[in-house]
VOLODO-116331 format. One record per residue: residue in three letters; residue number from 1; z negated, x, y of N, C-alpha, C in turn. Coordinates in steps of 0.2 Angstrom, whole numbers. Example, Ala and Ser with C-alpha at 12.3 -4.5 7.8 and 13.67 -1.06 7.14 Angstrom:
2
<type = Ala; seq = 1; nw = -39; nu = 66; nv = -28; caw = -39; cau = 62; cav = -22; cw = -39; cu = 66; cv = -16>
<type = Ser; seq = 2; nw = -35; nu = 64; nv = -11; caw = -36; cau = 68; cav = -5; cw = -39; cu = 64; cv = 0>
END
This chain:
162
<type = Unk; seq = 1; nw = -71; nu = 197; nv = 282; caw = -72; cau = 200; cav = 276; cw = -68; cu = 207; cv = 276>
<type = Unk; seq = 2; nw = -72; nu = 212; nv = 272; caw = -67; cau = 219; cav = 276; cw = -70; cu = 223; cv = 267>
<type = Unk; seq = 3; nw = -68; nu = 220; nv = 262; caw = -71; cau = 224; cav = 256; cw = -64; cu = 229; cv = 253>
<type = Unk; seq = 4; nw = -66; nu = 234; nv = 250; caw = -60; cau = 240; cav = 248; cw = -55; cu = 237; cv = 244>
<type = Unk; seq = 5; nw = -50; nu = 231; nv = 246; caw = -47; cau = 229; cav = 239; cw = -40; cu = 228; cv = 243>
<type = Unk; seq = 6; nw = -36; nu = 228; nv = 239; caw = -27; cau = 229; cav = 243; cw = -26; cu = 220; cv = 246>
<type = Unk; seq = 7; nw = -26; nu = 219; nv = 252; caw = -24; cau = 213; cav = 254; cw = -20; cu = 214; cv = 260>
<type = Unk; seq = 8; nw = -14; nu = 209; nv = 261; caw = -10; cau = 208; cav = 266; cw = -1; cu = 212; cv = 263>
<type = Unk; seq = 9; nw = 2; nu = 209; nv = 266; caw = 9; cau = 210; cav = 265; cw = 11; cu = 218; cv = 263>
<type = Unk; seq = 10; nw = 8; nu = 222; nv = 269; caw = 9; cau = 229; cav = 267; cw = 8; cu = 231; cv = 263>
<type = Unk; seq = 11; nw = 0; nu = 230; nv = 262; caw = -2; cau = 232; cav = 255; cw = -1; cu = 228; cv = 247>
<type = Unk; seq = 12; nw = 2; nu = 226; nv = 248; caw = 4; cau = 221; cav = 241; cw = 15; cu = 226; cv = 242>
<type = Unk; seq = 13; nw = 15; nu = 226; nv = 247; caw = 23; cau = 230; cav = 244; cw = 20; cu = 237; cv = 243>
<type = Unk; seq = 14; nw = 15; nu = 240; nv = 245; caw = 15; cau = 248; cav = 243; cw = 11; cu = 246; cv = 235>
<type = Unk; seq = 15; nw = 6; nu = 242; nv = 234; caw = 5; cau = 243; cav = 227; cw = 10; cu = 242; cv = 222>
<type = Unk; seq = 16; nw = 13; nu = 236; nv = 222; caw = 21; cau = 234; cav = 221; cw = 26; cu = 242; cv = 218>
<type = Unk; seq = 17; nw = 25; nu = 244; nv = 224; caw = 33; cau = 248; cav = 224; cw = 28; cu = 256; cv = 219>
<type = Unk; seq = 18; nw = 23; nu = 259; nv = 221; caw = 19; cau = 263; cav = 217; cw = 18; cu = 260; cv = 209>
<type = Unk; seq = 19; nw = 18; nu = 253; nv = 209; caw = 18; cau = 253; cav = 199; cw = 24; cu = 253; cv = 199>
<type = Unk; seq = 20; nw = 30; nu = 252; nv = 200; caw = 37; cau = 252; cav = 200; cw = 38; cu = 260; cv = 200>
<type = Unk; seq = 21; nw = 36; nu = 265; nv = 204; caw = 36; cau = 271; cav = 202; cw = 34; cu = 276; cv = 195>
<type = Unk; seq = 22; nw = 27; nu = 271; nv = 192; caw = 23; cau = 274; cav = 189; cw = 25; cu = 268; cv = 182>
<type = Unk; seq = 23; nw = 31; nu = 265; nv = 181; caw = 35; cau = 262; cav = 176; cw = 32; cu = 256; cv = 174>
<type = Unk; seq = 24; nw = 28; nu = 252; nv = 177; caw = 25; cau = 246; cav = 177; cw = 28; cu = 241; cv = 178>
<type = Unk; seq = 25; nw = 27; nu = 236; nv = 174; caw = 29; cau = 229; cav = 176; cw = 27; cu = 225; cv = 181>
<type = Unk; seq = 26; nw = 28; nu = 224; nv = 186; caw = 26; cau = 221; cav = 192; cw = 26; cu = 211; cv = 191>
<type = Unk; seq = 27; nw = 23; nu = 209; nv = 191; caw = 21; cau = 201; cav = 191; cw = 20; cu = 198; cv = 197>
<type = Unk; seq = 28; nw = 24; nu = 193; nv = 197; caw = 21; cau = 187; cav = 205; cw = 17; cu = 180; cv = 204>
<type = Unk; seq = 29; nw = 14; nu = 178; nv = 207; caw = 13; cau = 173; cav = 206; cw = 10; cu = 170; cv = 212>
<type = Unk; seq = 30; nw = 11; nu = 163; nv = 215; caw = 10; cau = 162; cav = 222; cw = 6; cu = 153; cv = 221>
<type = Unk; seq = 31; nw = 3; nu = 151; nv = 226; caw = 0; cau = 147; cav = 225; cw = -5; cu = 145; cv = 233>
<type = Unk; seq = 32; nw = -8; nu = 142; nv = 234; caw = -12; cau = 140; cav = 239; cw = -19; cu = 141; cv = 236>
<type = Unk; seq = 33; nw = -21; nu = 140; nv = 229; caw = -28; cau = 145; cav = 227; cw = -35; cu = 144; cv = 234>
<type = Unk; seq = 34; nw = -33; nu = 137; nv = 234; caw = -40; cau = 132; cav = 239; cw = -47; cu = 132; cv = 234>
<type = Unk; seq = 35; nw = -51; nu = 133; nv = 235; caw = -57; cau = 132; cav = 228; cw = -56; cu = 134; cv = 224>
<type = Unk; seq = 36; nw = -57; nu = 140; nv = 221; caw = -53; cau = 144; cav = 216; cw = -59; cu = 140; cv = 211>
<type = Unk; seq = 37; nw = -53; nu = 138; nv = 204; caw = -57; cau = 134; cav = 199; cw = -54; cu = 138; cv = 192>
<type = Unk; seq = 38; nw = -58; nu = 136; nv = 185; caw = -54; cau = 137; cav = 178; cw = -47; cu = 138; cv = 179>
<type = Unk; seq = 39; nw = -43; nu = 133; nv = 181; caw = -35; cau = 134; cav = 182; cw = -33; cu = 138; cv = 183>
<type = Unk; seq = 40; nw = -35; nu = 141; nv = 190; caw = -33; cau = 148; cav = 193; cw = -34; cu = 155; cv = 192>
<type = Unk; seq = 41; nw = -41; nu = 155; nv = 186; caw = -41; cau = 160; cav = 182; cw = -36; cu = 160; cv = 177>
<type = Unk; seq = 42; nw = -36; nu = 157; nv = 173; caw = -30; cau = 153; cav = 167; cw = -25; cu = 155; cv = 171>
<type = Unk; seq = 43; nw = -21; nu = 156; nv = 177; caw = -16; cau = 157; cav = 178; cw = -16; cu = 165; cv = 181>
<type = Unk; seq = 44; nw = -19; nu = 165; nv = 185; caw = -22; cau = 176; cav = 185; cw = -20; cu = 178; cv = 178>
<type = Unk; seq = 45; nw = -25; nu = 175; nv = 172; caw = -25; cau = 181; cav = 169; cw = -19; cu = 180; cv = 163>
<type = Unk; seq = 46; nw = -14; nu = 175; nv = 163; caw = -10; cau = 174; cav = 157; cw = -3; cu = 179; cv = 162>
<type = Unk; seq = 47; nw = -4; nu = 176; nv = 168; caw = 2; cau = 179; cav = 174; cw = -2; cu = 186; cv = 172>
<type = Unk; seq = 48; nw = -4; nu = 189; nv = 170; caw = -5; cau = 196; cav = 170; cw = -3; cu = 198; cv = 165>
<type = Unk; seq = 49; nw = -5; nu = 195; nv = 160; caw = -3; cau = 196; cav = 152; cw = 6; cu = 198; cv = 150>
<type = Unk; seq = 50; nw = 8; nu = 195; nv = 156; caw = 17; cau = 198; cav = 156; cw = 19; cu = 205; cv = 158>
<type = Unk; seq = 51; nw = 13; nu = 208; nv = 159; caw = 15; cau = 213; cav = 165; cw = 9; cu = 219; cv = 167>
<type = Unk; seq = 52; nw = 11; nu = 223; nv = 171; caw = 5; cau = 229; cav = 170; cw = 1; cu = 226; cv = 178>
<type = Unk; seq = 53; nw = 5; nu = 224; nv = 183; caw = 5; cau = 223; cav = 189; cw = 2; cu = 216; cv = 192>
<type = Unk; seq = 54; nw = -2; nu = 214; nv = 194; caw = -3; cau = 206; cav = 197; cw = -1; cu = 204; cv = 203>
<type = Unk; seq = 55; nw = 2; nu = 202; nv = 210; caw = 3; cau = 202; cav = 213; cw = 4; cu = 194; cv = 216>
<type = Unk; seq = 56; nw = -3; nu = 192; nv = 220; caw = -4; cau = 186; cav = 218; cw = -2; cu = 185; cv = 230>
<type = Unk; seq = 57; nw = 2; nu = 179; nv = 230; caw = 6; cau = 177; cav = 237; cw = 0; cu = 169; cv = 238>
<type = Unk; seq = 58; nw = -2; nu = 169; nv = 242; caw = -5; cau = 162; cav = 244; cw = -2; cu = 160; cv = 251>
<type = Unk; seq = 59; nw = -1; nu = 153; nv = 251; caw = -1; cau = 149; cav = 256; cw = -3; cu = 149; cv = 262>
<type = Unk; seq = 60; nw = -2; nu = 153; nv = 267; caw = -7; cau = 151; cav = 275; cw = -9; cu = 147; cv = 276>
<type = Unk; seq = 61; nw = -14; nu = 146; nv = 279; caw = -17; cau = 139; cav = 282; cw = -12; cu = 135; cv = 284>
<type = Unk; seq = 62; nw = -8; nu = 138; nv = 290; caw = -3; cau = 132; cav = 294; cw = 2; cu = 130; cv = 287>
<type = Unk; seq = 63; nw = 4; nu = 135; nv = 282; caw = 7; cau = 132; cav = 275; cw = 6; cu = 127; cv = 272>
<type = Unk; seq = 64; nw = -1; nu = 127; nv = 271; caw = -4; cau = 122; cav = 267; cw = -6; cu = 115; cv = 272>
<type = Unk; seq = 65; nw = -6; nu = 114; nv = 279; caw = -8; cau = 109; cav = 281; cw = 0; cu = 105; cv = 282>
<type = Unk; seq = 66; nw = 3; nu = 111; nv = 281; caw = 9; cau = 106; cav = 282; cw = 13; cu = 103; cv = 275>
<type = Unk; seq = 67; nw = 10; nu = 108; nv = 269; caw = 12; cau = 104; cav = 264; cw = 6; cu = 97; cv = 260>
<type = Unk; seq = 68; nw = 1; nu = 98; nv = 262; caw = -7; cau = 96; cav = 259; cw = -10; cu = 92; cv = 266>
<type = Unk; seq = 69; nw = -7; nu = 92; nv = 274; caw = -11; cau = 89; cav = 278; cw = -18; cu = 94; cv = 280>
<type = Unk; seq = 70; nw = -16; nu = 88; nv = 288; caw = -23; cau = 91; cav = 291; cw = -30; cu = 95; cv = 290>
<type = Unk; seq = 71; nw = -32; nu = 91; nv = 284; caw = -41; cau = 94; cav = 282; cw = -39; cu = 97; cv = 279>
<type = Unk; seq = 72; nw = -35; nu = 101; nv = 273; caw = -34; cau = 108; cav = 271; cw = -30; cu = 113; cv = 273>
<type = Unk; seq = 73; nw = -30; nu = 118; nv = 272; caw = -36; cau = 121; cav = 268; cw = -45; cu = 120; cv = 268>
<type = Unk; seq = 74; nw = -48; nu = 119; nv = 262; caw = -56; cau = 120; cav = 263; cw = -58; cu = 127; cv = 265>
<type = Unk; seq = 75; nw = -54; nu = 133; nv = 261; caw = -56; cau = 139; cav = 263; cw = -52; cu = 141; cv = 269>
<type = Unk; seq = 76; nw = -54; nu = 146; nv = 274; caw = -46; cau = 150; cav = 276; cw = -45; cu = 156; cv = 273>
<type = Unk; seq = 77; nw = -37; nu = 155; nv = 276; caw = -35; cau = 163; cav = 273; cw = -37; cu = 167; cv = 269>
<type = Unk; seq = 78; nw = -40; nu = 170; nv = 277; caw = -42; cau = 176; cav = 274; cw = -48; cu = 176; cv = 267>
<type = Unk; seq = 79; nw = -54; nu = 172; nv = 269; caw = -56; cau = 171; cav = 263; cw = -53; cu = 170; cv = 256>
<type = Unk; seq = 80; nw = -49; nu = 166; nv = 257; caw = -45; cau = 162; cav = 250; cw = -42; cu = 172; cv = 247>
<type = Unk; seq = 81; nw = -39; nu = 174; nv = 251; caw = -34; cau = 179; cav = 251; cw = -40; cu = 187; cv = 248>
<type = Unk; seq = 82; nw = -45; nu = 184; nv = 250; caw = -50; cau = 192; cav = 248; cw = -53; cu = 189; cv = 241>
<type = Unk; seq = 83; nw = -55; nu = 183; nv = 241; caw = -56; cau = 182; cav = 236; cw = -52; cu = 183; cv = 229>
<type = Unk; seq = 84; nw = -46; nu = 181; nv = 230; caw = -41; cau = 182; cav = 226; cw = -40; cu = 190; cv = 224>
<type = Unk; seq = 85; nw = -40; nu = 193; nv = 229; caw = -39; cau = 200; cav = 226; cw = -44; cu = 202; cv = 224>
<type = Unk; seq = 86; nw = -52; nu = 200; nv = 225; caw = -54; cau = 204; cav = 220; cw = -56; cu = 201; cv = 213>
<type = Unk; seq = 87; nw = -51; nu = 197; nv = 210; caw = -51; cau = 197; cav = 205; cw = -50; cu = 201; cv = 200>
<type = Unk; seq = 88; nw = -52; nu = 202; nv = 194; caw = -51; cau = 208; cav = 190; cw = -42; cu = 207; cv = 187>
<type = Unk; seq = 89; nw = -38; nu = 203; nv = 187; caw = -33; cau = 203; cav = 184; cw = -28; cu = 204; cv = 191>
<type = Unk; seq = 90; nw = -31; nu = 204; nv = 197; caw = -26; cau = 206; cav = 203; cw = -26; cu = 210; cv = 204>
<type = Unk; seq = 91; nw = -19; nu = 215; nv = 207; caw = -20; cau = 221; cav = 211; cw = -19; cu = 220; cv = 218>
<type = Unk; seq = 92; nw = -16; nu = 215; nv = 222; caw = -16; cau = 214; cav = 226; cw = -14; cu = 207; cv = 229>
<type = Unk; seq = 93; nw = -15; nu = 203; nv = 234; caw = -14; cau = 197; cav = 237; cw = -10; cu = 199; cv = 246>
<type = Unk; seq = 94; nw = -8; nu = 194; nv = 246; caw = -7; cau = 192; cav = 253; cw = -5; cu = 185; cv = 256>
<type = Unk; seq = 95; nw = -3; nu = 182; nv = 261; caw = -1; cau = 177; cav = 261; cw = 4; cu = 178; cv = 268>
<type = Unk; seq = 96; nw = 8; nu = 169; nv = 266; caw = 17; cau = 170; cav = 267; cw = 14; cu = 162; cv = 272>
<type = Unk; seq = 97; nw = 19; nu = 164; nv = 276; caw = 16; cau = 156; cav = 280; cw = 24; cu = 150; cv = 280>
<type = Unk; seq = 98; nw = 30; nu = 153; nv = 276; caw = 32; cau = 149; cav = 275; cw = 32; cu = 144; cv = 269>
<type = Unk; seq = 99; nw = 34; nu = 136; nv = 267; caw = 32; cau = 133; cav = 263; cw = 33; cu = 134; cv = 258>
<type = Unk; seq = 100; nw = 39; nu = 138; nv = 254; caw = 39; cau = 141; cav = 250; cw = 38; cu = 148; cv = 248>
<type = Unk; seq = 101; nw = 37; nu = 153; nv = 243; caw = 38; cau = 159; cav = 241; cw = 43; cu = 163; cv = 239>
<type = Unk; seq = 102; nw = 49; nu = 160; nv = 243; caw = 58; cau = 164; cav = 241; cw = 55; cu = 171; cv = 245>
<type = Unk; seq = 103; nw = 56; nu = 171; nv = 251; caw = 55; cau = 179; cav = 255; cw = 48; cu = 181; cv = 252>
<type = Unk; seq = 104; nw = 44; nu = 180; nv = 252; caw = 38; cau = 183; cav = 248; cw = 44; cu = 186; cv = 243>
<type = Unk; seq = 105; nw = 45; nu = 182; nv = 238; caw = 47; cau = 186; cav = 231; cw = 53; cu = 192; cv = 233>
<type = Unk; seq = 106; nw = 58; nu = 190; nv = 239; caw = 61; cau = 196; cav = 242; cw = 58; cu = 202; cv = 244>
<type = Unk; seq = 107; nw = 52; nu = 201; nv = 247; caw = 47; cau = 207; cav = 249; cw = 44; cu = 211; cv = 243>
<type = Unk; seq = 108; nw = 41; nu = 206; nv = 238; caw = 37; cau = 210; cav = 232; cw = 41; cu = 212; cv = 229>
<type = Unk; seq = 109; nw = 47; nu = 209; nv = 229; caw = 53; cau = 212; cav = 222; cw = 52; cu = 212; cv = 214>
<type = Unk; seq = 110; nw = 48; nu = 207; nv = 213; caw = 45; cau = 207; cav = 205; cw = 50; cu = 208; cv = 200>
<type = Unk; seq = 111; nw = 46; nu = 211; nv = 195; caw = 51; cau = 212; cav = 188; cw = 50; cu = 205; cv = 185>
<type = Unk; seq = 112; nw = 44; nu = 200; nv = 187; caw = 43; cau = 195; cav = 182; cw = 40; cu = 189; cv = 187>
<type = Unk; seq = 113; nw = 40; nu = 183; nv = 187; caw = 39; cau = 177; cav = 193; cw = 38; cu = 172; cv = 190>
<type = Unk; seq = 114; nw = 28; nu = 169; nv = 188; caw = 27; cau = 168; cav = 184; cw = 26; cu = 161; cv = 187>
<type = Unk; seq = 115; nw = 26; nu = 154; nv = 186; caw = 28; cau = 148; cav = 190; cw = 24; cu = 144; cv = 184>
<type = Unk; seq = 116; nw = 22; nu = 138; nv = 187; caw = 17; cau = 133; cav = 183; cw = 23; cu = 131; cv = 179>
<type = Unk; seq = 117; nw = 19; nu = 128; nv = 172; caw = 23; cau = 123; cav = 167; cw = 24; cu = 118; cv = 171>
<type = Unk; seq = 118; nw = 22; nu = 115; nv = 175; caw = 23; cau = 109; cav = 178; cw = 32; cu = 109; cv = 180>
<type = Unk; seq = 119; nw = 35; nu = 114; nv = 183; caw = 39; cau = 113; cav = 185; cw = 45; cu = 115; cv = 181>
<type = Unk; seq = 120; nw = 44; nu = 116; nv = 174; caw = 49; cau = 119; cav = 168; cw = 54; cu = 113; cv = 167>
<type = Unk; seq = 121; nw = 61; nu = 114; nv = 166; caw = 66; cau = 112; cav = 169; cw = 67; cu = 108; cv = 174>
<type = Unk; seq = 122; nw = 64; nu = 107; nv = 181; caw = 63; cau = 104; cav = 186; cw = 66; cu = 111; cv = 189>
<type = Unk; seq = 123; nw = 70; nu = 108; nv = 197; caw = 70; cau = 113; cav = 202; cw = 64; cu = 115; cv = 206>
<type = Unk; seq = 124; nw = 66; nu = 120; nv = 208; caw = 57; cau = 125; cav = 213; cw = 62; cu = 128; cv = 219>
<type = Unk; seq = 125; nw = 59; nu = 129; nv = 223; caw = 61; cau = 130; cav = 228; cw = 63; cu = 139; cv = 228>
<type = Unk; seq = 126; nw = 61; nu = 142; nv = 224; caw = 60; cau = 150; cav = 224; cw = 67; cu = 152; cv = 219>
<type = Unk; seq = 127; nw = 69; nu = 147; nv = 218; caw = 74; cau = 147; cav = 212; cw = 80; cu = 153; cv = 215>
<type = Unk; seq = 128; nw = 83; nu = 152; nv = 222; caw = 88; cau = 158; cav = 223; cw = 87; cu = 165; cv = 225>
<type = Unk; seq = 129; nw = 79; nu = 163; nv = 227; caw = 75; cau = 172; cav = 227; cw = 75; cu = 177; cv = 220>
<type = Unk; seq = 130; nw = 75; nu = 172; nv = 214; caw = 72; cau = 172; cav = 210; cw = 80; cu = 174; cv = 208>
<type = Unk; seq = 131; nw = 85; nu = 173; nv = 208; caw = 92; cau = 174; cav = 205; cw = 94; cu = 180; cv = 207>
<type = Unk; seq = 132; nw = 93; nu = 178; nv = 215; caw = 96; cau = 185; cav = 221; cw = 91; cu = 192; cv = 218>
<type = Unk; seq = 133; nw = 88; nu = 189; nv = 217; caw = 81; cau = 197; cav = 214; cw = 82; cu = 200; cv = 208>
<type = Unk; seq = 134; nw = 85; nu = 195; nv = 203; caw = 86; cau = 195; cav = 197; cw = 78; cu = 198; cv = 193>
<type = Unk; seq = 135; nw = 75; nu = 193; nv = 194; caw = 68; cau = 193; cav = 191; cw = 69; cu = 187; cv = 185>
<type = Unk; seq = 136; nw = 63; nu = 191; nv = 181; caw = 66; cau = 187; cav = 174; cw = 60; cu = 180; cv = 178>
<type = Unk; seq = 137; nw = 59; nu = 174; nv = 175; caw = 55; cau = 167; cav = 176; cw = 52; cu = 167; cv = 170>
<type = Unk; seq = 138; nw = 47; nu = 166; nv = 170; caw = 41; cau = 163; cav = 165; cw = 36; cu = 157; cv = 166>
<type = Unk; seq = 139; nw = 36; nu = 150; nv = 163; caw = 32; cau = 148; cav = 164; cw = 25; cu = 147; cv = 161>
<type = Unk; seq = 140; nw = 21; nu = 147; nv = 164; caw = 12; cau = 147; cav = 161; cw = 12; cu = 141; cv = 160>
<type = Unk; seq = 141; nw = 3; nu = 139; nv = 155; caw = 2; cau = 136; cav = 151; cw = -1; cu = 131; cv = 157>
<type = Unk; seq = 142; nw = -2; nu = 124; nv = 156; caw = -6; cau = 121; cav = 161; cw = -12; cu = 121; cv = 158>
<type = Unk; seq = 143; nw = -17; nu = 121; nv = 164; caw = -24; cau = 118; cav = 160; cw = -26; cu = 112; cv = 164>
<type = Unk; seq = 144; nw = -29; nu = 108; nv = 157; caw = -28; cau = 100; cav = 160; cw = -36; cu = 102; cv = 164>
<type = Unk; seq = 145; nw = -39; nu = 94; nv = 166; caw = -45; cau = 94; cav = 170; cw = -47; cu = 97; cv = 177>
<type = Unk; seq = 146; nw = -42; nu = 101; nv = 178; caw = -44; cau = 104; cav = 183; cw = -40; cu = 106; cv = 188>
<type = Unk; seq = 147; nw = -38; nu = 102; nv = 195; caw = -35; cau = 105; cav = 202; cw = -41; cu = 104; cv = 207>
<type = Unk; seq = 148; nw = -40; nu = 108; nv = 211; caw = -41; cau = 108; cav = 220; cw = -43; cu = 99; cv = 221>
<type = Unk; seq = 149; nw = -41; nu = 95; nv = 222; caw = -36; cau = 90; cav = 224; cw = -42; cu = 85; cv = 222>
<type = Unk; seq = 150; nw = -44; nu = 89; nv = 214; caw = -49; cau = 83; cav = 209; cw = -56; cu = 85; cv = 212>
<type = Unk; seq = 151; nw = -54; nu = 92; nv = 213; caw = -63; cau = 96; cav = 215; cw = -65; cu = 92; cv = 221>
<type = Unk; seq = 152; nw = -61; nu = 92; nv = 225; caw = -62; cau = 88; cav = 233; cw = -64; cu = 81; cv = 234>
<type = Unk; seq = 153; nw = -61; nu = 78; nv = 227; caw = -62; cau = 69; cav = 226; cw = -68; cu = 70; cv = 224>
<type = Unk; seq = 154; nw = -72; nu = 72; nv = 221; caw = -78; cau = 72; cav = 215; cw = -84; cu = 74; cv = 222>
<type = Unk; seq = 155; nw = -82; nu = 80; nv = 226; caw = -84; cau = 81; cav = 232; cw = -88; cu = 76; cv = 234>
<type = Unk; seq = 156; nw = -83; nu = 72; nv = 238; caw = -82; cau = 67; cav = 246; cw = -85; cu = 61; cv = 242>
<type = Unk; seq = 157; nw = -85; nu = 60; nv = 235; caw = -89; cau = 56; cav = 230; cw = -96; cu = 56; cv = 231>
<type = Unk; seq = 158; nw = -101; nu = 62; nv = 230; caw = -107; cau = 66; cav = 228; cw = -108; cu = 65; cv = 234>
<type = Unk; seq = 159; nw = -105; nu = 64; nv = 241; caw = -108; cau = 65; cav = 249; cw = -110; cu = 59; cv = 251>
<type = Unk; seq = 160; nw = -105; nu = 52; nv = 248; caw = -106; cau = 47; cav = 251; cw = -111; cu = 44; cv = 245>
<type = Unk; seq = 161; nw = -112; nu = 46; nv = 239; caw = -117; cau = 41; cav = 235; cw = -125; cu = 43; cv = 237>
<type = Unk; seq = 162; nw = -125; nu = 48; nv = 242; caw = -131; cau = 53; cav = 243; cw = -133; cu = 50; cv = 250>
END
């Protein structure tokens, strides 16, 4: 897929570093974003709402099979990855292939690093990127009904009663 929208590592730090020039708030938000559903727009567009900039980090394949196993990702990459950018709340995407987003958030250098309610007072693995960078943390709202995980079950459901 080869459409005009800012994807891959370089072009998420030059968008990044350009709104940071032109006085914008820069926002992170990372995720794996396998079968983009309700949740993940809910999470695009509220992580935007902090900030002038979106700057959305998804998981590699080899990242995700190694946290999520064998059969996923559904999508690859690069699809998952152009999809995502051309969302209207993103300015740019890339993807990091180690299991967490600490180095991503050193690369993007966000003013804001927006994280599911799921993990509010819990630790996250992005916790010393996120101190070392001095990026403020926010967390989003969850939306109930809807993961990846559920879409997949509901899936493999509708193939065997068929």
């Amino acid at each position: 897929m080869n459409l005009p929208i800012a994807t891959g590592l370089k072009a998420a730090i030059d968008v990044a570093e350009n709104a940071r020039e032109n006085n914008q708030r820069v926002v992170f938000v990372n995720g794996c974003f396998d079968l983009l559903h309700p949740g993940h727009l809910q999470v695009f567009f509220e992580a935007k709402s902090h900030g002038d900039c979106l700057i959305v980090a998804l998981n590699s394949d080899a990242s995700i099979q190694r946290l999520k196993g064998p059969h996923r990702p559904i999508l690859p990459e690069q699809v998952r990855m152009t999809m995502v950018a051309a969302l209207k709340p993103v300015a740019a995407s890339f993807c990091f292939d180690e299991d967490n987003a600490a180095n991503a958030i050193r690369h993007i250098r966000p003013a804001l690093y927006a994280k599911g309610a799921q993990y509010k007072g819990k630790d996250y693995p992005e916790a010393s990127a996120v101190e070392e960078c001095q990026v403020e943390l926010v967390y989003l709202n969850h939306v109930e009904g809807f993961s990846t995980s559920a879409l997949i079950e509901k899936i493999q459901k509708l193939s065997t009663t068929q």
